[in-house]
C-alpha positions in Angstrom: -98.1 -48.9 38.9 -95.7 -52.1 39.3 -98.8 -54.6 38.9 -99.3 -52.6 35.4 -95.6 -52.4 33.9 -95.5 -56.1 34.8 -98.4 -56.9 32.9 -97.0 -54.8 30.1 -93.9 -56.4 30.3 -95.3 -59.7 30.4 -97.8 -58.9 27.2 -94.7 -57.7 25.7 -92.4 -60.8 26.3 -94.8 -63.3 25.1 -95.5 -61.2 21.8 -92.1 -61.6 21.2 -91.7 -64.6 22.0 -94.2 -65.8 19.0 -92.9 -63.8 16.8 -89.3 -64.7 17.3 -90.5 -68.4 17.3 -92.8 -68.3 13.6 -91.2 -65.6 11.6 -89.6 -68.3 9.3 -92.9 -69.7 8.7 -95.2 -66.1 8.9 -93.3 -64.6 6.3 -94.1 -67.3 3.5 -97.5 -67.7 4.8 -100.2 -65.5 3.4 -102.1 -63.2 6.1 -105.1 -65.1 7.8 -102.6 -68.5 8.1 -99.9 -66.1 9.3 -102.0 -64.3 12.7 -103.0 -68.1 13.8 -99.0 -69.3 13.5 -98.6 -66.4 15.7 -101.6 -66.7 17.6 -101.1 -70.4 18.8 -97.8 -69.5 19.9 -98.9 -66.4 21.6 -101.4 -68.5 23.8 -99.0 -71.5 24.6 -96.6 -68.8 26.1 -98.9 -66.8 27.8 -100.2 -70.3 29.3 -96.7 -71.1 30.3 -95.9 -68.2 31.8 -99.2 -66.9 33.5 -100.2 -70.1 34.5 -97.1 -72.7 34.8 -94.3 -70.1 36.3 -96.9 -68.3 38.6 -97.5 -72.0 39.5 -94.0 -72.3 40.3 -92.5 -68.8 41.1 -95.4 -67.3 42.5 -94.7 -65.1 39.7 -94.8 -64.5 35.6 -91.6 -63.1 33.8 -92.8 -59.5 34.2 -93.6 -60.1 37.9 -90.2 -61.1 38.4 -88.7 -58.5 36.8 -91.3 -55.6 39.0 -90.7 -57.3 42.0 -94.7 -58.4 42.5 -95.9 -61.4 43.8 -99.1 -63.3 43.2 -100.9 -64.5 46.9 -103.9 -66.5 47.9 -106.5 -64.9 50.1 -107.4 -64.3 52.7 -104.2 -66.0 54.0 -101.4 -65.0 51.5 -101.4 -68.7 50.3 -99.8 -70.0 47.4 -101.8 -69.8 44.4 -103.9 -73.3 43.1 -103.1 -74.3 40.1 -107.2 -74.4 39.2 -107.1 -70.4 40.5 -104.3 -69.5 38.0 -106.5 -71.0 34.8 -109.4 -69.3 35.7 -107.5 -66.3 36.3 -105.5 -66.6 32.7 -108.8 -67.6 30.8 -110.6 -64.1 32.6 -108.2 -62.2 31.4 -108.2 -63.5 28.2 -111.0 -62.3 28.1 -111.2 -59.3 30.8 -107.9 -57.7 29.4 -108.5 -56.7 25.9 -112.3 -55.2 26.7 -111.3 -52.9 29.4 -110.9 -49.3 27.7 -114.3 -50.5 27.0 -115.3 -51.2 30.3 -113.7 -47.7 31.8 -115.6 -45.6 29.2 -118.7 -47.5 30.0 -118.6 -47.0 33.8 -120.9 -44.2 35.4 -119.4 -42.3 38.3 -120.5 -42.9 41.7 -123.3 -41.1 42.7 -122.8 -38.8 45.6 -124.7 -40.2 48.5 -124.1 -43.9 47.2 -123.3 -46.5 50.6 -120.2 -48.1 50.9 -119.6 -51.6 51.2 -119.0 -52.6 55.2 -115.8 -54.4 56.0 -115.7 -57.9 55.1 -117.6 -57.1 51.9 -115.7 -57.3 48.5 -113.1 -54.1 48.4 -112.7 -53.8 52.0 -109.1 -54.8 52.8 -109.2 -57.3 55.3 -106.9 -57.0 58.4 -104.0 -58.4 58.2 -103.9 -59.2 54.7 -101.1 -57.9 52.9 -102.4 -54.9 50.1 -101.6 -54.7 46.5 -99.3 -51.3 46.0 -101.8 -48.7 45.4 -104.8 -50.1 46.3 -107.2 -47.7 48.5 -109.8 -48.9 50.5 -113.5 -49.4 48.9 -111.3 -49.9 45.9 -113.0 -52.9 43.9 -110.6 -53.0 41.2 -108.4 -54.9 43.4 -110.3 -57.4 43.5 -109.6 -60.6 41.3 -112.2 -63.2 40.5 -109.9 -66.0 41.3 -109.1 -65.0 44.8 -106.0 -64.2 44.2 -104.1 -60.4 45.1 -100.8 -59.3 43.8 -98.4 -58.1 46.1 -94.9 -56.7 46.2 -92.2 -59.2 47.4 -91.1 -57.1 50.5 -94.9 -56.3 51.6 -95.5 -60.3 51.5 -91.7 -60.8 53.4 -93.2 -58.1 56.3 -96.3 -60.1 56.5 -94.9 -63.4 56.9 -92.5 -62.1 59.4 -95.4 -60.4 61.3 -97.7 -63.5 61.3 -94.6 -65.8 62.6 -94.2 -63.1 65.1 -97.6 -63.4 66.5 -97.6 -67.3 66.1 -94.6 -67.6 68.6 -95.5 -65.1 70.6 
């Protein structure tokens, strides 16, 4: 539930944002003129934010603010800067379609084989798990090899894996 408030949040922030930054120059500009002088903006922030303080943080705004944190796999690695573009540009693209993509989805047939361990939406062990994901669950799964987690999970983790590196 964090992963989605902070999304929210984040979608929120950045709409703002734009608006906050051309509503001098939307309101005298008739309507087609007006969405790109909002759009541009829009993008530049979401750019900044998703791509440039994720880069930095290991975060966006609304991460921050719900406590989540954005980790390389399989190792809990901080995220490449090439990962974070092709994660922004997916869900450019991925984010607005996805009502569509739930209504479209069949349910799973009854007798239908799961994927073994090791396969895409089997948690691997010892890789620290996004909150609420379940195992088999592929909609954890991000095409940029990157997981979000929340802070304290990833703080348990490290300590565990320096644990086992001294020991």
């Amino acid at each position: 539930m964090r992963r989605y408030l902070a999304i929210a949040l984040d979608c929120y922030l950045c709409l703002l944002a734009a608006g906050l930054l051309t509503r001098p120059y939307v309101h005298a500009a008739e309507t087609g003129r007006a969405v790109i002088l909002t759009a541009l903006p829009a993008l530049a922030l979401s750019f900044v934010n998703q791509v440039l303080l994720t880069a930095a943080v290991r975060a966006s705004a609304g991460k921050l603010i719900m406590g989540v944190r954005v980790v390389g796999l399989p190792d809990a690695r901080r995220p490449g800067l090439g990962q974070l573009i092709r994660r922004w540009l997916y869900g450019l693209v991925r984010l607005p379609l996805q009502p569509w993509y739930r209504l479209r989805k069949r349910p799973a047939r009854p007798g239908a084989r799961r994927p073994a361990c090791g396969q895409p939406g089997i948690p691997q062990p010892g890789v620290p798990q996004p909150e609420g994901s379940r195992p088999g669950s592929m909609a954890d799964d991000d095409v940029a090899g990157l997981r979000q987690v929340r802070r304290g999970d990833l703080r348990t983790y490290r300590r565990s894996v320096a644990a086992h590196a001294s020991a």
